[in-house]
C-alpha positions in Angstrom: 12.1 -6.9 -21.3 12.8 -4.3 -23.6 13.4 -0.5 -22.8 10.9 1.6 -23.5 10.8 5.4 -23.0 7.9 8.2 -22.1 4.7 6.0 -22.7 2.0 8.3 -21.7 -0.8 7.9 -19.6 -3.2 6.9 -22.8 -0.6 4.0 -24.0 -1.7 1.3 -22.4 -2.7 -1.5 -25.1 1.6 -0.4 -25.9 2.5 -1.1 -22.5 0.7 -4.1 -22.5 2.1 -5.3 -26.2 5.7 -4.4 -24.4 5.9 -6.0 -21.4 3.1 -8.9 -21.8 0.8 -7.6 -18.5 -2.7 -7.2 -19.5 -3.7 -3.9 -19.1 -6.5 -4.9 -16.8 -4.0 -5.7 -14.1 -1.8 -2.8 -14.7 -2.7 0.4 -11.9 -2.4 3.5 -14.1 -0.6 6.1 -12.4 0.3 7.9 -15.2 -3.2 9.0 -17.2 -4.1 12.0 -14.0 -7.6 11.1 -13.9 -9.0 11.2 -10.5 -9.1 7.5 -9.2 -13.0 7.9 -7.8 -14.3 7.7 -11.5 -17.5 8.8 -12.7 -19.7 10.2 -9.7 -22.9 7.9 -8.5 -25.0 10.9 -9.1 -23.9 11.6 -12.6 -24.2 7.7 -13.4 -27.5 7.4 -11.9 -29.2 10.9 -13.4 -27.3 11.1 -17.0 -28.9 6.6 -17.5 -32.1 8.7 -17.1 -31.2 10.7 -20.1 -29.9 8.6 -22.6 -32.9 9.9 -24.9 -31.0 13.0 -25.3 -29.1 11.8 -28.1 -32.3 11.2 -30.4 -31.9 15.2 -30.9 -29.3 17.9 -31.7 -27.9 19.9 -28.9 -28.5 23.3 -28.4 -26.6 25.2 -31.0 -25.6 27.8 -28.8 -25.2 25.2 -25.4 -27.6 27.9 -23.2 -28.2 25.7 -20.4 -24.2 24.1 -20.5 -23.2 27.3 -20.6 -25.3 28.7 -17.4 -24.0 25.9 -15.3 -20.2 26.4 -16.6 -21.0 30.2 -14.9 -23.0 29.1 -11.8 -19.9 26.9 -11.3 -17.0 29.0 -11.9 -18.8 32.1 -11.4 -18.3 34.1 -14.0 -20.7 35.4 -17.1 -22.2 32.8 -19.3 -21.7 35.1 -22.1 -17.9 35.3 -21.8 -17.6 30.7 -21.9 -17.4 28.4 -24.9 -17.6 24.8 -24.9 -15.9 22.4 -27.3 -15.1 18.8 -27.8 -12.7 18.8 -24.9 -10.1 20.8 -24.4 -7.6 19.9 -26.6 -9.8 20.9 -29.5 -10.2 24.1 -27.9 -6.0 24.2 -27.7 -6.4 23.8 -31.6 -8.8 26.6 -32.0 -6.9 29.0 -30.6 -3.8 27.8 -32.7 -5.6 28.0 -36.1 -7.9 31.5 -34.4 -5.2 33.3 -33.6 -2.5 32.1 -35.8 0.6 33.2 -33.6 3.9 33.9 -35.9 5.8 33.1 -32.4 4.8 31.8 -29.0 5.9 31.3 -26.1 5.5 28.4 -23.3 6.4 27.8 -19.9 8.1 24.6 -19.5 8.5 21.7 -18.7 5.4 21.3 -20.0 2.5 19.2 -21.8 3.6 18.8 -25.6 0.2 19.5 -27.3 0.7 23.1 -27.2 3.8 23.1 -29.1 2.3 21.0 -31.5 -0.6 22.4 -32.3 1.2 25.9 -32.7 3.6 24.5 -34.8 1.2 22.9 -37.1 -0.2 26.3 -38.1 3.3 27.5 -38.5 4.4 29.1 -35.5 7.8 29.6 -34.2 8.1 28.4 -30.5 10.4 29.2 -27.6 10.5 28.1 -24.3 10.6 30.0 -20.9 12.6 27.6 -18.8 11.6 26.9 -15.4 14.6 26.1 -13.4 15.1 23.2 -11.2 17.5 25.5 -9.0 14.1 27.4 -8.6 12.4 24.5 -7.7 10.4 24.9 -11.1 8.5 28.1 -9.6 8.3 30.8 -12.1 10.4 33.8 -11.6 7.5 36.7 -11.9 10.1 40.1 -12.9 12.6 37.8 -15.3 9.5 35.9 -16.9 8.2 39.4 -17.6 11.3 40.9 -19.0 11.3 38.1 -21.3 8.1 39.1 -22.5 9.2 42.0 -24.1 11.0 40.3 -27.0 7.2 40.3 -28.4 5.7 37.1 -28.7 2.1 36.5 -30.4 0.8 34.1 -27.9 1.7 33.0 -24.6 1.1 29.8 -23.0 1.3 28.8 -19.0 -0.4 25.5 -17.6 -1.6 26.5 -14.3 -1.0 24.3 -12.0 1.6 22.7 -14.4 2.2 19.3 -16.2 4.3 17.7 -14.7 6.2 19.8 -12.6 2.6 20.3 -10.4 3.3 23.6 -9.8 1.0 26.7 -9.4 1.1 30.6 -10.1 -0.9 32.6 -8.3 -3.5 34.5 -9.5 -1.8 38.1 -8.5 1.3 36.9 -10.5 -1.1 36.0 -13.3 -2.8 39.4 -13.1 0.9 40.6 -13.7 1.5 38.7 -16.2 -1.7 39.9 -18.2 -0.8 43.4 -17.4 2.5 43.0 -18.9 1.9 41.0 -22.0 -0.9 43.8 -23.0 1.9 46.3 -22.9 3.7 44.0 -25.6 0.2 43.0 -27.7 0.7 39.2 -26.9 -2.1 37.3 -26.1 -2.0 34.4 -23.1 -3.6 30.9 -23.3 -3.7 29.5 -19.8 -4.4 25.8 -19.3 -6.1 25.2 -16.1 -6.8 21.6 -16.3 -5.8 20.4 -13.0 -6.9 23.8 -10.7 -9.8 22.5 -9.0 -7.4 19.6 -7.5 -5.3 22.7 -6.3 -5.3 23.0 -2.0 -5.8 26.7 -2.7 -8.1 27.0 -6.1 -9.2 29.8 -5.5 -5.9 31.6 -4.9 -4.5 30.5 -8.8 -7.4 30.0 -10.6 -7.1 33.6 -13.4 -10.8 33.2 -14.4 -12.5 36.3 -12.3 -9.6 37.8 -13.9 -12.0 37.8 -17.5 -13.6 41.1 -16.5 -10.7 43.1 -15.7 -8.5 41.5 -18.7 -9.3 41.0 -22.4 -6.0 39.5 -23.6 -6.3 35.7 -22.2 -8.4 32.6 -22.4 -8.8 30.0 -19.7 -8.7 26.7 -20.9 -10.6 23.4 -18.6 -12.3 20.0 -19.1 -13.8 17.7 -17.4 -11.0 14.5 -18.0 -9.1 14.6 -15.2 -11.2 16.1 -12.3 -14.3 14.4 -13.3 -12.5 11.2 -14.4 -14.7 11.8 -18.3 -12.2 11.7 -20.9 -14.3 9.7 -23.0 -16.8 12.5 -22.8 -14.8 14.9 -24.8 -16.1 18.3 -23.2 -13.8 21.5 -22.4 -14.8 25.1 -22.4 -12.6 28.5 -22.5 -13.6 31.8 -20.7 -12.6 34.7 -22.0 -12.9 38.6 -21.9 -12.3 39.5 -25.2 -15.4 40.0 -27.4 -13.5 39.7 -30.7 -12.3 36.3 -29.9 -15.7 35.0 -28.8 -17.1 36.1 -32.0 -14.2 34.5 -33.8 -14.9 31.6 -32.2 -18.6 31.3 -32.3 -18.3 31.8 -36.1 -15.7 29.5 -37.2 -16.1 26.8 -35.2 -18.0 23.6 -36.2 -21.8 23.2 -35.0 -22.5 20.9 -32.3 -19.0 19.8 -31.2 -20.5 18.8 -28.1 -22.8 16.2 -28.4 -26.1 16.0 -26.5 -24.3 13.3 -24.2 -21.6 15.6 -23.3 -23.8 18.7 -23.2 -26.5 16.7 -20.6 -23.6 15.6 -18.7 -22.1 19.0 -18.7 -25.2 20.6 -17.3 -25.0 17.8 -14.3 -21.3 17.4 -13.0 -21.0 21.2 -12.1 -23.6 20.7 -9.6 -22.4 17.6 -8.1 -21.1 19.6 -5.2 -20.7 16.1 -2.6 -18.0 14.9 -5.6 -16.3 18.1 -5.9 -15.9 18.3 -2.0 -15.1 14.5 -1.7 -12.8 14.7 -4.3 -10.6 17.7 -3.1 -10.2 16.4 0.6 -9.1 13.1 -0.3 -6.6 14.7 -2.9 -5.1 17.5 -0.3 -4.5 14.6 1.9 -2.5 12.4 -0.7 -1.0 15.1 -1.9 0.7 15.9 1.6 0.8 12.3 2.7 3.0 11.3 -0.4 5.1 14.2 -0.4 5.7 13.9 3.2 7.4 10.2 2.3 9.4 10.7 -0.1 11.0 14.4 1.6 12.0 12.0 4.0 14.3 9.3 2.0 17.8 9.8 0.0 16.2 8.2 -3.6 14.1 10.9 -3.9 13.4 14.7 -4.1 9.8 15.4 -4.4 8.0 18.8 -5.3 5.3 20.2 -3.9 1.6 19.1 -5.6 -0.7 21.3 -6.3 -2.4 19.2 -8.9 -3.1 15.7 -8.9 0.0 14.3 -9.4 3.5 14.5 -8.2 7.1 15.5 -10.0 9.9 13.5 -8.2 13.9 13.6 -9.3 15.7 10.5 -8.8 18.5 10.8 -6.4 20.5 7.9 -6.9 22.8 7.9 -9.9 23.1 4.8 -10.7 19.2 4.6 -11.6 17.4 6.6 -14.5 14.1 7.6 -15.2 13.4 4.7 -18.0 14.7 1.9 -14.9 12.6 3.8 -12.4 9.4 3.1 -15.1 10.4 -0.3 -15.7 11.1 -1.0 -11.9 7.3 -0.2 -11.4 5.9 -1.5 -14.3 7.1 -5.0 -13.4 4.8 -5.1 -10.7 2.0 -3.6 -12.6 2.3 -0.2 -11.8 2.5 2.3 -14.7 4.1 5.7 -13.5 5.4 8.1 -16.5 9.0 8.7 -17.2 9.4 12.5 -18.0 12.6 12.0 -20.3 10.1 13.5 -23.3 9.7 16.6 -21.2 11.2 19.9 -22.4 14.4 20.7 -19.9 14.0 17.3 -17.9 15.6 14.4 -18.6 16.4 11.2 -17.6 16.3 11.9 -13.7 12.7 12.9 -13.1 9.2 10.6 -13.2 5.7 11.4 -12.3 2.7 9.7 -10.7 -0.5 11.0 -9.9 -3.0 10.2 -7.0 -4.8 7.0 -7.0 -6.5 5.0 -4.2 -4.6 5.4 -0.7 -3.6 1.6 -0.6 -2.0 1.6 -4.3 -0.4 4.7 -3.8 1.0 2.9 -0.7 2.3 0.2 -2.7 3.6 2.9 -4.9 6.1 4.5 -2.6 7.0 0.9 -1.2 8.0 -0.1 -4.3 10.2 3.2 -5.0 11.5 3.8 -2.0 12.6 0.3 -1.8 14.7 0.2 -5.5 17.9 -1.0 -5.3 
């Protein structure tokens, strides 16, 4: 079998070309998407409204919008909505146009991308390993003062699946205002967080104007065929920036039906975050007891572990797994990372049993 690096959750038809398993045998532990799929209540009422997409949305997504706010509890006015959250990532590249950035890292590479594209210059905040990849609140904020445009943080963070808390975000805004910079924070993978409401920045929007919180509903609400994100932000400008430039109806009337649904699916969102705290302690709890493997605390869906034993890298570790039809991501295309980390996120309890079995007992 041939070596292959960093495939990413979405690579599967590649994986499958590469090693010769089909993909429908292969347990993907690498694309984050929470392993309970689509919810029975959103299957059952959104096949009752297929009709919707004989007609245009709602140009200005009203009722989306109103159940955005019911759920996160925050002003309707202050949300948009767009064809997941990556195009919102691109928005506020080509909105904002940032002459420099800078993101926290390790982190996911579309922000660096996108930036770049519109001609941005881009450094990177390291976090540390000897830190455990926790920010450092007073030195992150010193480094702020160089003056940066825009300033991106995924919160809680891929891959390293850690989490800043909302009083150190509220620091963070404070101190970027002093410095004009203007923070995008990605919060794609909060509401798998133990403590959601202890990180989450977005009742944060009516004390600060200079940041936008990023979600979608890929991961938590296993839809990223859907294409739906929104952003919630403070700052009136923006908004109308936003709600000018970009294109009509990048929501379709699928997405935008099963927008208005999902939010009040309240039996899935409780369902989904007990099972997760418990894997999320349950696998941690394994591998902090073996000498192959250092793991770091989850507060997303996922886990970040460094390979211990030398003789092994992160590409062996992938292809160990792999073998047996079990596709975990090799973080060697990470910023700051590597060859000695890999990444698998939460699937059911009895493949993520097999999982650590099959890592714990490399050789």
């Amino acid at each position: 079998m041939k070596k292959q690096n960093a495939f990413h959750g979405s690579d599967l038809e590649r994986v499958e070309a590469t090693y010769g398993i089909s993909k429908d045998q292969i347990i993907n532990f690498a694309a984050n998407v929470n392993p309970f799929g689509l919810s029975p209540f959103l299957k059952k009422e959104l096949a009752n409204q297929v009709d919707v997409i004989t007609h245009y949305p709602d140009r200005d997504y009203k009722a989306l919008r109103a159940s955005i706010g019911s759920y996160c509890q925050v002003d309707p006015d202050y949300i948009v909505v767009g064809n997941g959250s990556t195009e919102l990532i691109a928005m506020m590249a080509q909105f904002i146009k940032p002459e420099s950035a800078l993101i926290l890292g390790p982190t996911y590479s579309e922000y660096e991308r996108e930036i770049g594209l519109n001609g941005g210059k881009i450094d990177y905040y390291e976090l540390k390993e000897s830190d455990e990849f926790a920010l450092q609140l007073e030195d992150f904020k010193k480094a702020l003062a160089k003056h940066y445009d825009l300033i991106v943080i995924c919160n809680p963070n891929n891959p390293t699946s850690g989490a800043i808390p909302a009083t150190q975000m509220d620091s963070i805004f404070a101190e970027a205002k002093k410095h004009n910079s203007f923070v995008m924070v990605d919060e794609t993978y909060v509401e798998f967080a133990p403590n959601m409401e202890q990180i989450t920045c977005v009742p944060l929007a009516a004390k600060h104007d200079n940041f936008i919180c990023l979600r979608g509903v890929s991961k938590f609400y296993a839809a990223p065929g859907l294409r739906l994100g929104y952003a919630v932000t403070g700052n009136k400008d923006l908004l109308e920036t936003i709600h000018r430039k970009q294109n009509p109806w990048s929501v379709n009337s699928f997405a935008e039906a099963a927008g208005i649904l999902m939010y009040q699916d309240t039996e899935f969102q409780k369902a989904t975050k007990e099972f997760m705290h418990a894997e999320q302690t349950r696998c941690y709890e394994a591998f902090a007891q073996s000498h192959k493997f250092k793991p770091y605390k989850a507060n997303a869906n996922f886990i970040l572990l460094k390979i211990l034993d030398e003789k092994l890298t992160s590409a062996d570790v992938f292809e160990a797994c792999i073998k047996k039809g079990l596709m975990i991501r090799d973080c060697s295309s990470f910023p700051f990372l590597g060859d000695r980390f890999v990444r698998f996120c939460f699937m059911k309890p009895e493949d993520n049993t097999r999982l650590i079995e099959t890592l714990l007992g490399l050789k």
